[in-house]
Steps between C-alpha positions, in 0.01 A plus 500: 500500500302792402268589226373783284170679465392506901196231378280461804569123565867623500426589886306242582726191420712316733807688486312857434699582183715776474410724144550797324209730493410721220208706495245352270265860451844607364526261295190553367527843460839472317347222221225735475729811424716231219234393342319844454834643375547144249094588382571894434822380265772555755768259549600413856865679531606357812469236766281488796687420807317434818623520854399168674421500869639175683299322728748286756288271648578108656645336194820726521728553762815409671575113489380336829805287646265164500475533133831596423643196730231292354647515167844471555469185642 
């Protein structure tokens, strides 16, 4: 299972839950740059394409052989 985002509860729950990370100051500073371009008349010629970081944490991983036997039965 994994999520997206890197919230804080994501570590704290019961798996830990694995995310992808993306920076949120460069977020910010890339909405900022937009919508001063979209105010001064420009229109927005491409796509913004960010690089997420992945955080593997419990709720990914190999499949334990308990579980695995546990649901083939």
């Amino acid at each position: 299972m994994t999520g997206f985002d890197d919230i804080p509860l994501a570590q704290y729950v019961a798996p830990a839950l694995t995310t992808a990370s993306v920076s949120h100051s460069e977020l910010g500073v890339l909405a900022w740059r937009r919508m001063r371009a979209l105010m001064s008349g420009e229109q927005p010629g491409h796509d913004v394409v960010f690089q997420p970081r992945l955080e593997v944490r419990a709720s990914s991983g190999p499949v334990r052989v308990a579980a695995a036997e546990a649901g083939a039965s």
